[in-house]
Structure formats: C-alpha cells, structure tokens
N, C-alpha and C positions, 0 to 999 in steps of 0.2 A: 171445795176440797175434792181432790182425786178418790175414790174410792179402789185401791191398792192390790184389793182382795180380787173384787170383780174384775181390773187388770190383767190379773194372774191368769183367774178362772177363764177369763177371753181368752186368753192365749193358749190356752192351755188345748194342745192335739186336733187343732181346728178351727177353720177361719174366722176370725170376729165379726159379728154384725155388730147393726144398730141398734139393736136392743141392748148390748153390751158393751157400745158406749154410753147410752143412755144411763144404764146402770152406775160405768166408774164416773161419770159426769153427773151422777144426780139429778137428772134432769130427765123428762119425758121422753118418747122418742120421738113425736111429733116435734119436739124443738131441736133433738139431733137433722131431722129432715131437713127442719127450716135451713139452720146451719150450713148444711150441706147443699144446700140449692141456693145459695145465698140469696133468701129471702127475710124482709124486718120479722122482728117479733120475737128475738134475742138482741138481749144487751149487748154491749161488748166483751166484759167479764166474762160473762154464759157464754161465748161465743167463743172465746179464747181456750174457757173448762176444757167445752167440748169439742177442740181441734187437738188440743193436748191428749186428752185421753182416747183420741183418735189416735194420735201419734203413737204412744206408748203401748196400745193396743196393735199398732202395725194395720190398722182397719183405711179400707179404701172402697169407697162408694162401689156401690153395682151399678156403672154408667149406662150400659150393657140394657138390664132387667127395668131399670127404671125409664130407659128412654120408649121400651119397649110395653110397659104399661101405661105407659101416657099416648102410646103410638104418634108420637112427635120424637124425631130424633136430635133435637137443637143441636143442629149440626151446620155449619157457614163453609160451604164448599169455596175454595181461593182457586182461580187458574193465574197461574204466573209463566213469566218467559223463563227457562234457563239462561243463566248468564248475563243476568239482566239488575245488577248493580243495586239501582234505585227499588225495582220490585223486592231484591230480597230485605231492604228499609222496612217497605212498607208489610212484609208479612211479618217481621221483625215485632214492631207496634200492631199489628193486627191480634195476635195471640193472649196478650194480656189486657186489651178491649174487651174480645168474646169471653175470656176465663170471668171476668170480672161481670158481664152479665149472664152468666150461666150457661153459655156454649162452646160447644168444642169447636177442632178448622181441623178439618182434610184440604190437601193440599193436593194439583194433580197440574200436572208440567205441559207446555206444549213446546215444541223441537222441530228441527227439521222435517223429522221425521214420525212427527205426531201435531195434527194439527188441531184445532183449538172447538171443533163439534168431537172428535173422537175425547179431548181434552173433560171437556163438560157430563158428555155421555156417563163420561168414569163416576164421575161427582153425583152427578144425577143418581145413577144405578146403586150409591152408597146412600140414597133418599139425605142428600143435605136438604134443609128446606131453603138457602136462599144461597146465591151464588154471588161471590167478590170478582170480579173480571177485570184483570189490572192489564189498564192498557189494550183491550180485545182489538181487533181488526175487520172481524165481523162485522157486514153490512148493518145499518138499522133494521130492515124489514126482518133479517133472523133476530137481530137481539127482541126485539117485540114479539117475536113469535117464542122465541125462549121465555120470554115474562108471561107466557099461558101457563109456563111448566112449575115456574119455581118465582123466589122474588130474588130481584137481577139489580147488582148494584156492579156502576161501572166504576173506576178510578185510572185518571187519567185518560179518559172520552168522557165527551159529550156529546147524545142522542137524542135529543130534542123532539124526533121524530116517536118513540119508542115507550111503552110505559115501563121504564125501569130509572133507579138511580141514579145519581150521578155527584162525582166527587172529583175536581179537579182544580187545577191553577191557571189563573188566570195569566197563559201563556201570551199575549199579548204586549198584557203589562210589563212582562220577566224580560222580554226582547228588549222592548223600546229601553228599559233601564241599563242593557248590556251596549246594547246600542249608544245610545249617550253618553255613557260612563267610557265607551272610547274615542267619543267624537269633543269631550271634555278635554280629554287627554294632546287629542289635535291629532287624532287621525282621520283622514280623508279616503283611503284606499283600503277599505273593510269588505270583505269576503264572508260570505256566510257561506258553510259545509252543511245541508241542510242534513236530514234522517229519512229521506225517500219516503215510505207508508208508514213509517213509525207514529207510535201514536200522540200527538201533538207536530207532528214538522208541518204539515200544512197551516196549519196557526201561527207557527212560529216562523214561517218562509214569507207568509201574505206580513206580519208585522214585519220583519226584517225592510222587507222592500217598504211597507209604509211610512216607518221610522227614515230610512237612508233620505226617503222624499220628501220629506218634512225638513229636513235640516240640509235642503240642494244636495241632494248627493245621488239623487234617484237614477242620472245616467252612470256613476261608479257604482251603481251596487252589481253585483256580480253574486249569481249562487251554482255551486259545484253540486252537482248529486250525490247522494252519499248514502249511510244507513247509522242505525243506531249502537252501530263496533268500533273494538280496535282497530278493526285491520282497513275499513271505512277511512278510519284516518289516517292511518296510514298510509293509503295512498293516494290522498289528498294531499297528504305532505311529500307524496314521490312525486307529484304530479307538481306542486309547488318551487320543488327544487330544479325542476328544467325548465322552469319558465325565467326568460330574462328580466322580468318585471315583476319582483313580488308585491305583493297587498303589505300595508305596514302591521293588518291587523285582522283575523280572522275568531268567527263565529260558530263556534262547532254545535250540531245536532244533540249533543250530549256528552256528559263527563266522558264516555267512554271513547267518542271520537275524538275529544280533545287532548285525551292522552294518548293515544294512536298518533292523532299531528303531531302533538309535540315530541314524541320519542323518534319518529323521523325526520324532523329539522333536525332533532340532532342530531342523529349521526351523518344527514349531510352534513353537522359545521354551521348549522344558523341556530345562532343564542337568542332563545326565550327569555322574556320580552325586550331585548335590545337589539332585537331585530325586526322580529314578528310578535305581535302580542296575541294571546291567545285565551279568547273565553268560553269556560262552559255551560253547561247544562244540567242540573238536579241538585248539585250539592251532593249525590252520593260518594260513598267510603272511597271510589276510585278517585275522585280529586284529589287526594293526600298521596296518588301513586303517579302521576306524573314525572316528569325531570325537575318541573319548578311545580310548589304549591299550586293549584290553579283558581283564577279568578270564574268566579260559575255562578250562575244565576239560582239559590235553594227554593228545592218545594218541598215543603214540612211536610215527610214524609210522616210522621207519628199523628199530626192534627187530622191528616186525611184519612188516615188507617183509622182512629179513632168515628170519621165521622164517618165515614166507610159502614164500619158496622154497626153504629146507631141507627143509621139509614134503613141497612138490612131487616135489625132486629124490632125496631117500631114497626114496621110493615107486617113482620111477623107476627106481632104483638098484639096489631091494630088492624083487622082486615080490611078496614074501612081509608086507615089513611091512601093517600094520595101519594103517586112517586114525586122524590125532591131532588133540590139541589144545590150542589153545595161547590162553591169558586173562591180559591184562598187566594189570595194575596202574594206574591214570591218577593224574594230580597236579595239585591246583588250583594256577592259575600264577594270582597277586593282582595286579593292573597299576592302572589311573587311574579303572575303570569303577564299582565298587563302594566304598562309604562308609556310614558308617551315618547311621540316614532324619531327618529334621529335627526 
C-alpha cells in the first residue's frame, strides 16, 4: 500500500528524496536503492510499490551525485556517423540494452568536419568508461592504443590486431547470399558498387569477386568505386545510363547507395527490376525509401546493439575478462527490387 500522507508531505515545497519514497513505499531505503540501480533483492510487487510512489512523488534519482560517490560514472560513450541509416538502428537498440543494465549513452557525432580522435576526445573528457565505435575507420594500432584509455567495443569492424571488442556480420556470408540469389534468378552480368573505406566494403568487394568465381562468372565481375551515399549511387546510376551495355543486375555498398541507383535509373527511364535488378545492404529504415521496395541483405541491428553492450559492460564488470567477439549471421530479405533479367 501507497502511504498517501508521506506522498503529500514529499511533495510538499521541495524536492523529494529517497527517504520519502521509502517512506510512501513502506519499505527501507536501501531497497528504494536497489530498485533504483536495478539491482535483485526486490520482489516484483516491492518493485513496482516503490516506482509508483516514485512516480506520484515526481522523485527522480541523483544520477549526478550517485555516479559521483561511487567515482564510476557508468556511462557508454557511442561515436556514430551522421547520416548513417543503419548506425542510427543500432543506437536505436543500444539505449534500452544500457538503461536495462544500469548505464547511461552520450552520444558524440563525427562529420566532415569533425573527425573520429576529436569524436572520442569529447566522450573521453565526459569520463564514459567504455566506448561503442560503430563502424570506426581508425587504424588498429590507434584503436589498441585507445584500449589503454577506456574499454573499446567495435561494431561493424573487426580488429583482430587490437585488445578491444568486437561485434559484427558476417559480411562474407551476406554477399555470397545476394550473390546467388541473383545468379538463381539467371543473371550473369552482376556489377557490384562497392563503399570505397566504408566499414565492411573490403569484405564485402573480396566476397563479391569470390562468389562471381565460384559460380564462372569471375571474368564478368566488374566493381564501380563508390562510398557508403545517396549521391554514390547516384552516380553510379548516371554513369550506368551512358553506358551502351548495362549489367542486368547490380550490387550496391549499402541501403543507401542502393537507393541513390535506383532513384537514378529512374529518372533515366530504366524500370527496377525489369530492367536492372537491384540489391542492398543493411536492412536499414532507408530500404522502404527507394522507388521499388528493395531487396537487401539484414544485419540485426538490435542483436548487435545488444551484444555491443554486454561486451562493453562485462569488461567493465570483470577486469579480468578478456576482449571478445561476437559475428552474426545476415539474412537476404527478397522485397520488389530483384527479378530475373529479360
């Protein structure tokens, strides 16, 4: 039962503590703590008392004060790209991973014109104690030498070289599947639009070419240079349309270049996929923005976000564990974009 009174009296001209949920919750204040730190040692019931009469009290932890008497800030520093589709997925699922074992995410962007040591610095200087680096570009020997400073979990690279984490797909696999799935169809004249430094296109350029050779195709494979944009694709698709010989079927670097080609076939006049079929990359939100649905190879972005910061926060937890690693599985998802060639 709520205790009504001491409700009141909290609110009453002045911010509520935990002693005054303890009070309208009946319960100790060492169990309001638990609660609040989401730590066992509360029922569910007790658990539920004393979030309620947190509520009704208007009471909100001293994130602040407590991080600052434990001098541990459990805080999971995130760098992400702007305008980067799939990363905002995966901070998407990142946030209620960390809420759920008890730490906060700062977040800190890199851009043209912010690159990814000024990126970190920022995170660093707010004392996160472990860093999420989605997709970095950073050599191994800096990411190793940043695993002196903080604990380093990578997503979407793999560092082998490096004592830090590691959380990715196994791009290899994602290719040969998109690969086949248009060599099934009876295409023979597949173009891959690679993603220049982006993080995965060297994996996914070395497959490409591997797959096209395993199935005699290794003198038609063909790759464009590109990056991991719209505008990448799009002029892969301007470049496509002055050529008198097109590919019946192309490979883009990522959702985002895929939708870049295809919005430029169109407006040359060449219908997806009964002309050109067209695959992408991630499964991010931007596959559903094409001109056709698009057919795209997914990387569960939530399962990686997830292991992402278990990664992180064991290390944190455990100073003894060892860095890991963790390579999911991807899954061609078939949507409007791909058909077989004329």
């Amino acid at each position: 039962m709520i205790d009504e009174t001491a409700s009141q009296n909290g609110a009453a001209g002045r911010r509520p503590t935990m002693a005054d949920v303890a009070r309208a919750a009946g319960v100790s204040r060492a169990l309001v703590s638990l609660v609040f730190r989401n730590q066992p040692g509360a029922g569910e019931d007790t658990r539920q008392r004393v979030l309620l009469a947190a509520d009704r009290l208007g009471y909100r932890p001293d994130t602040a004060a407590r991080m600052l008497a434990s001098r541990r800030s459990r805080t999971l520093g995130v760098m992400l790209t702007v305008h980067q589709p799939f990363q905002a997925d995966l901070v998407e699922a990142i946030y209620p991973e960390a809420e759920r074992l008890g730490y906060e995410v700062l977040l800190s962007a890199t851009a043209p014109s912010r690159d990814e040591r000024r990126a970190v610095e920022a995170l660093l200087s707010h004392r996160c104690e472990a860093l999420l680096l989605l997709g970095p570009r950073s050599a191994a020997a800096d990411l190793d030498a940043l695993s002196r400073r903080a604990v380093v979990t990578l997503v979407s690279r793999r560092a082998p070289d490096a004592r830090v984490d590691s959380v990715s797909t196994a791009d290899e696999a994602g290719v040969r599947q998109a690969v086949e799935h248009l060599v099934e169809l009876g295409h023979r004249e597949i173009l891959h639009v690679d993603g220049g430094d982006g993080p995965g296109s060297a994996e996914r350029r070395e497959a490409y070419l591997t797959t096209m050779a395993a199935h005699g195709l290794g003198e038609r494979a063909r790759v464009l240079p590109g990056a991991h944009t719209e505008d990448a694709g799009v002029a892969a698709g301007e470049q496509l349309l002055d050529e008198p010989a097109r590919p019946t079927a192309v490979l883009a670097g990522n959702d985002r270049c895929a939708v870049g080609l295809t919005r430029a076939l169109a407006r040359g006049g060449v219908v997806v996929p009964d002309e050109i079929s067209v695959v992408g990359y991630d499964d991010s939100h931007v596959s559903h923005l094409a001109p056709v649905d698009l057919t795209t190879i997914r990387q569960d972005a939530d399962r990686m976000a997830e292991h992402a910061v278990r990664l992180a926060v064991g290390r944190l937890e455990d100073a003894a564990r060892r860095p890991g690693e963790v390579v999911l599985e991807p899954r061609l998802v078939v949507r409007g974009s791909t058909a077989p060639p004329r």
